[in-house]
N, C-alpha and C positions, 0 to 999 in steps of 0.2 A: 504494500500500500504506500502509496505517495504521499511524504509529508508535506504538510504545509506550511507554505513561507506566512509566519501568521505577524512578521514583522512588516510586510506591507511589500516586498522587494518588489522592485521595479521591474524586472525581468516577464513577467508576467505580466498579462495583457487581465481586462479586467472578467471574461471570458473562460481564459483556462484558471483563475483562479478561482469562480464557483463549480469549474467540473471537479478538479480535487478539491474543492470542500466537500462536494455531495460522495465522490469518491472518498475521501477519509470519514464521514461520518461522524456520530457520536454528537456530546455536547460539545466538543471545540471545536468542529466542524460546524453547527450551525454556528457556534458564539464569534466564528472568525467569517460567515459569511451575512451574517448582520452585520456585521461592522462595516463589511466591504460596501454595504448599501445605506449606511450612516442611519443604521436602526439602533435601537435597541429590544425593540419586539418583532413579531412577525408583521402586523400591520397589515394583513390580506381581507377580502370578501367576508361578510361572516355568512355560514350555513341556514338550513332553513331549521325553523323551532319545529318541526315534525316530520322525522328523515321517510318517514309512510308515506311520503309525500314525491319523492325519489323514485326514479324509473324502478321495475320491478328486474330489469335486466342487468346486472351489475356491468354488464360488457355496454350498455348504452352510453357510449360518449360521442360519437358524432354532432349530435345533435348542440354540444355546447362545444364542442372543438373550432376553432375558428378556419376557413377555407381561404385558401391562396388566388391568386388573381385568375387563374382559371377554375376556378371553382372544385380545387381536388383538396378531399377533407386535409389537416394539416396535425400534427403529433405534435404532444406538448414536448416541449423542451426537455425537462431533466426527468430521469427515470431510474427507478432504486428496486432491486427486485431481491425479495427474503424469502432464501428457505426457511422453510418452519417444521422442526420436528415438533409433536406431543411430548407431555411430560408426565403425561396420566393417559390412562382409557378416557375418553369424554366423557362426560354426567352432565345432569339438568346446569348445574350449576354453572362446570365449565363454558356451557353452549351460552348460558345467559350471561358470564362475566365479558366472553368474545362481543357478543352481540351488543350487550350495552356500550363498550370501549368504542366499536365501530360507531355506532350513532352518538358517539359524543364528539368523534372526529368530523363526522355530518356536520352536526351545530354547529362547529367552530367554525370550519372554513367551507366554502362553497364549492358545490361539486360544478368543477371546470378549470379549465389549463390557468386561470388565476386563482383559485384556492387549489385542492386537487383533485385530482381521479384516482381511486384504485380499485382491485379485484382480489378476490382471496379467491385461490382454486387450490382443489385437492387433487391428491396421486392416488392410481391402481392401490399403492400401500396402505394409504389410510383408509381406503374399503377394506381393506385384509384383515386389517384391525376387528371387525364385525362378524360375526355368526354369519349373519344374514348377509348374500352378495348384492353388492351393485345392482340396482333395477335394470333389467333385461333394457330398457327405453332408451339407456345411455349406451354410445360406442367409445368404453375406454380402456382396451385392452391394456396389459402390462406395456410398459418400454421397452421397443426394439427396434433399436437402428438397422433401418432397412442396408444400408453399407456403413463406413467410417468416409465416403465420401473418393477418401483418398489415402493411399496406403501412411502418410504421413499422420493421419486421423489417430489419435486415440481418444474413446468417446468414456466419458463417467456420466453413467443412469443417474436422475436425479429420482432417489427413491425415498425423500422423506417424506413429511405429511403432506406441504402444502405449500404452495408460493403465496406472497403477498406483494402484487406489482401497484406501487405508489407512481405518479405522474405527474407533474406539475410545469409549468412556466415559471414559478419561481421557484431558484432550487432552495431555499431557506424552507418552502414549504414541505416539500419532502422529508428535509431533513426532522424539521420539527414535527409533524408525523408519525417517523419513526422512534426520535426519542420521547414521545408522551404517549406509544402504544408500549413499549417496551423501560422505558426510565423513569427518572420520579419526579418527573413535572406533575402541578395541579391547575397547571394553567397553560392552553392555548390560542394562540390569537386573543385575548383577553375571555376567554370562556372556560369554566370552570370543568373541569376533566378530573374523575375520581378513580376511574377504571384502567387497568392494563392489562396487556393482556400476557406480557413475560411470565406471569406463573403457570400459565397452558401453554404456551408454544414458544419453543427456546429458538431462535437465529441458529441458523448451523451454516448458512451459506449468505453474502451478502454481495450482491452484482450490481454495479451504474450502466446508465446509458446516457445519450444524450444525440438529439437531431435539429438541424437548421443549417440553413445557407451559411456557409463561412466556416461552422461550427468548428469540421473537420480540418479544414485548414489550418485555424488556427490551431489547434491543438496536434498538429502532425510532427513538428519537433519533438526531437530526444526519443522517438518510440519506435523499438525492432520494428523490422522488417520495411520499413519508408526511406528511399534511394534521395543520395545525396539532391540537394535542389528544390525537395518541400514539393512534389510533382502534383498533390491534389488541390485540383481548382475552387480556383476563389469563391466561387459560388456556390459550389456544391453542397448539398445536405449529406452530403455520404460520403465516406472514402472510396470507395472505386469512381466517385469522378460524377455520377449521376442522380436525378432526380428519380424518386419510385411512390408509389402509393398512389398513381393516374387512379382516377374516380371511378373509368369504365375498365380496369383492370383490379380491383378491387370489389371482394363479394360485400352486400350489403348487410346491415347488422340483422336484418329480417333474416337473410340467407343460413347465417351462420348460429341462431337459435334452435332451439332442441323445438320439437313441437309439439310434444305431444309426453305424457306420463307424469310421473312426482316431482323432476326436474325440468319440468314445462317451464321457457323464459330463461334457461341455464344455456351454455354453451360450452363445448370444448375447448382449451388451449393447448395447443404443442411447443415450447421454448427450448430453445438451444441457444449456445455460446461458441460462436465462432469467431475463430482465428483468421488473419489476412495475411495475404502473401504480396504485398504493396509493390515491392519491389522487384519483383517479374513482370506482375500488371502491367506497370505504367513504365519499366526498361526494355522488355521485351516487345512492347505493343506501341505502336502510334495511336492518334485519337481516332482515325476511323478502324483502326483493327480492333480497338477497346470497342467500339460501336458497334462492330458486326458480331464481337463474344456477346457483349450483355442483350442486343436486341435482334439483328439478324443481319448478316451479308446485304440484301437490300436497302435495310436501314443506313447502310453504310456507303453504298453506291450513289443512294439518294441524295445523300445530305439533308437525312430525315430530323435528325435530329438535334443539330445546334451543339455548341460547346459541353451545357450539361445535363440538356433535355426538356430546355426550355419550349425547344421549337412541339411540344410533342403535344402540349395542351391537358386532354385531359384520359388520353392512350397511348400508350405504346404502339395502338397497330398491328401487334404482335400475330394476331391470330386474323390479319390477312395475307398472313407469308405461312402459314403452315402447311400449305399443300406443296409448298415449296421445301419443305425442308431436306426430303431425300435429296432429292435436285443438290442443294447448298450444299450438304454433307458430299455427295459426290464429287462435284465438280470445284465447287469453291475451299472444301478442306476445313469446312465450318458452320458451327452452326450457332443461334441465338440462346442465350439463355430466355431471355421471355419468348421467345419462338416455341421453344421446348415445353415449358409451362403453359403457352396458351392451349395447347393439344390434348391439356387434363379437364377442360371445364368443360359444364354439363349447358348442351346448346348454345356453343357461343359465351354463359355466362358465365364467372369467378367463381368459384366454392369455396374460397378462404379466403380472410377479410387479415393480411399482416398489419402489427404495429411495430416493424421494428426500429431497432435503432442502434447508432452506435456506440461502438465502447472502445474505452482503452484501460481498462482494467488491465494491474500487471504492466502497465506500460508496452502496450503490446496494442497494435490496430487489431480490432475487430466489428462482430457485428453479435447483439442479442437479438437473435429471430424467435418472434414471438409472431404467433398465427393464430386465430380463432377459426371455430369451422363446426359446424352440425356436428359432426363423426370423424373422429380420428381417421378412421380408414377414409375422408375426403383428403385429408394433408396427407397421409401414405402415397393416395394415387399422384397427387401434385409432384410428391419429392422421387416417384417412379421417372415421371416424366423427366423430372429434372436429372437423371442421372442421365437419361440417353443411352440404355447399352444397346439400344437396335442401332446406332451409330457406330458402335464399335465395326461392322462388319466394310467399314470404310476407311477403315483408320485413327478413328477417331476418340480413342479411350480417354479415361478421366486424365492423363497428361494430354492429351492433344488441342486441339481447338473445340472442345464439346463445352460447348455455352463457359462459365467460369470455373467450372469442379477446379481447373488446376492452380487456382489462387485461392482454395480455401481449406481447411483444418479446423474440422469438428470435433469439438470439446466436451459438450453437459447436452444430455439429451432427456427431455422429459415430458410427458403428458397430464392434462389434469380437467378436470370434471371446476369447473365455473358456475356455480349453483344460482338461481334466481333470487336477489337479496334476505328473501322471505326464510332462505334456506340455508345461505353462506356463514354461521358460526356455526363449525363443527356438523355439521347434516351427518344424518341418520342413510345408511344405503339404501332404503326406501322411506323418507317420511311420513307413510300415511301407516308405517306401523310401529 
């Protein structure tokens, strides 16, 4: 973990010094990212006096996410994601100390990229925990990395109880979030907080992210694997160079909802932690060969796309090249990464809705892929697609030009059951018994 310059150094840009605060965490982490913004409290939105009030879909945040100038939904800024083992089997108790803590974080700050967003979902594991299995209605099998990606890959299961993914545009709010569900504050945003929830669910894994134009830029000094020269564009939201999350290449939160049984309004989440290989990307590749891996050979002849994908509006495009794709894998030696993935959606449309984002946890570029989706087995078929081995019969194996496989290394791999808020402290594998 990155310490923090908490004497104010200058070296630091005002930028990367709240992504390592929200990456060092704790109370001097927040205490040294108020100061950077001349606080002394958090000073955010307050929540609403009756969190019942609040969508019933804990994964509903579009709707208060703010949209970019072509109208493609936009990801809040800083992102803090906790593994959570148990401490105990659950009881009434434990379920109601969770639940209450949650809705005192409601009160305080407003649910939106200016107070925060978050979700608590559970693992295969913590159904294991129970007599009674998982409702038939939910698709969440155990964790199984369909490959490592790439023989460099070593993958660690994420097999504790539960994640709790916090999101914010401020990152003071995250942080302070996390130290008044787990610390001994009694006061948030100036509202009074009795609950935590550290004596039921211990931290055992603690990950940042963070996304927006610049972001990566600026923070691409001093971190493995990024070739002399600082090569990711000034504008990009992402270190490979590009804009992602287009409106019509993105499933909608409707899509990605359960419909039907005890977790009616719940959704599935798949998250993993990947590593970047920055420095082949962007020494090995000019900008339209980075073009033709992440979107397609045409995309690149065209000049479809512009510096960072601004030209692209509110698609990729992607899935008007896929009858093309043999073709390109033949003749051109390549193929798209979204080319590849548009070939998994049902009629044309998206079946996984990502919120990812970046990281440099470790000091190391990477990305936390975070996907919602009906059924696990919808993000299995997506990340089928994404491998391409029917491309292999051309040449084209996970080193070759097969969309990006060979600029990434998969770390944490784990799936989780997103319960409908009604349900999210500690749920029962079938609530209705």
């Amino acid at each position: 973990m990155v310490p923090l310059p908490f004497d104010g150094s200058p070296e630091l840009s005002r930028r990367q010094f709240m992504r390592r605060a929200v990456a060092t965490g704790g109370a001097s982490g927040l205490a040294a990212c108020l100061d950077k913004q001349d606080r002394q409290t958090l000073d955010a939105p307050t929540g609403v006096s009756d969190p019942g009030t609040l969508p019933d879909r804990q994964h509903a945040w579009n709707d208060v996410l703010p949209v970019d100038s072509d109208g493609n939904v936009s990801r809040a800024t800083h992102h803090v994601f906790l593994s959570l083992s148990l401490s105990n089997d659950p009881t009434p108790e434990s379920r109601q100390r969770v639940e209450t803590a949650l809705q005192e974080i409601e009160r305080a700050l407003e649910w939106g990229p200016d107070g925060v967003l978050f979700t608590l979902g559970y693992t295969p594991a913590y159904f294991d925990r129970h007599e009674l299995g998982l409702h038939e209605s939910v698709d969440l099998p155990d964790p199984d990395p369909i490959t490592a990606i790439t023989a460099e890959s070593q993958v660690e299961i994420d097999d504790t109880d539960a994640m709790l993914h916090l999101a914010s545009d401020n990152p003071a709010a995250v942080l302070a979030v996390e130290e008044t569900l787990f610390g001994d504050k009694d006061t948030l945003n100036g509202e009074a907080v009795e609950q935590t929830i550290g004596p039921v669910l211990e931290r055992t894994n603690r990950r940042t992210g963070f996304v927006g134009a610049g972001l990566p830029a600026d923070r691409q000094a001093g971190l493995d694997g990024i070739p002399d020269g600082q090569p990711v564009p000034e504008e990009a939201p992402f270190f490979m160079g590009f804009r992602s999350g287009f409106r019509e290449s993105q499933a909608t939160e409707d899509r990605v909802t359960i419909q039907a049984g005890p977790f009616e309004g719940g959704t599935t989440q798949h998250f993993e932690s990947i590593e970047l290989d920055l420095e082949i990307w962007f020494d090995d590749n000019d900008h339209e060969q980075r073009v033709a891996r992440m979107f397609s050979p045409d995309h690149a002849e065209d000049g479809a796309v512009g510096a960072v994908g601004e030209q692209l509006g509110t698609t990729t495009g992607a899935k008007n090249v896929t009858d093309e794709i043999h073709e390109h894998a033949r003749d051109d030696g390549t193929v798209g990464h979204a080319q590849k993935l548009a070939r998994a959606r049902d009629d044309g449309e998206p079946v996984i809705l990502r919120r990812d984002v970046n990281t440099t946890d470790g000091d190391v570029a990477g990305l936390q892929f975070l996907s919602l989706q009906r059924e696990i087995t919808e993000f299995r078929r997506v990340r089928e697609a994404m491998l391409g081995e029917q491309f292999h019969q051309y040449g084209l194996g996970p080193r070759q030009p097969n969309g990006i496989l060979q600029y990434i290394r998969l770390r944490n791999w784990g799936s989780y059951l997103v319960p409908p808020r009604q349900h999210r402290a500690l749920p029962q594998p079938d609530p209705a018994h």
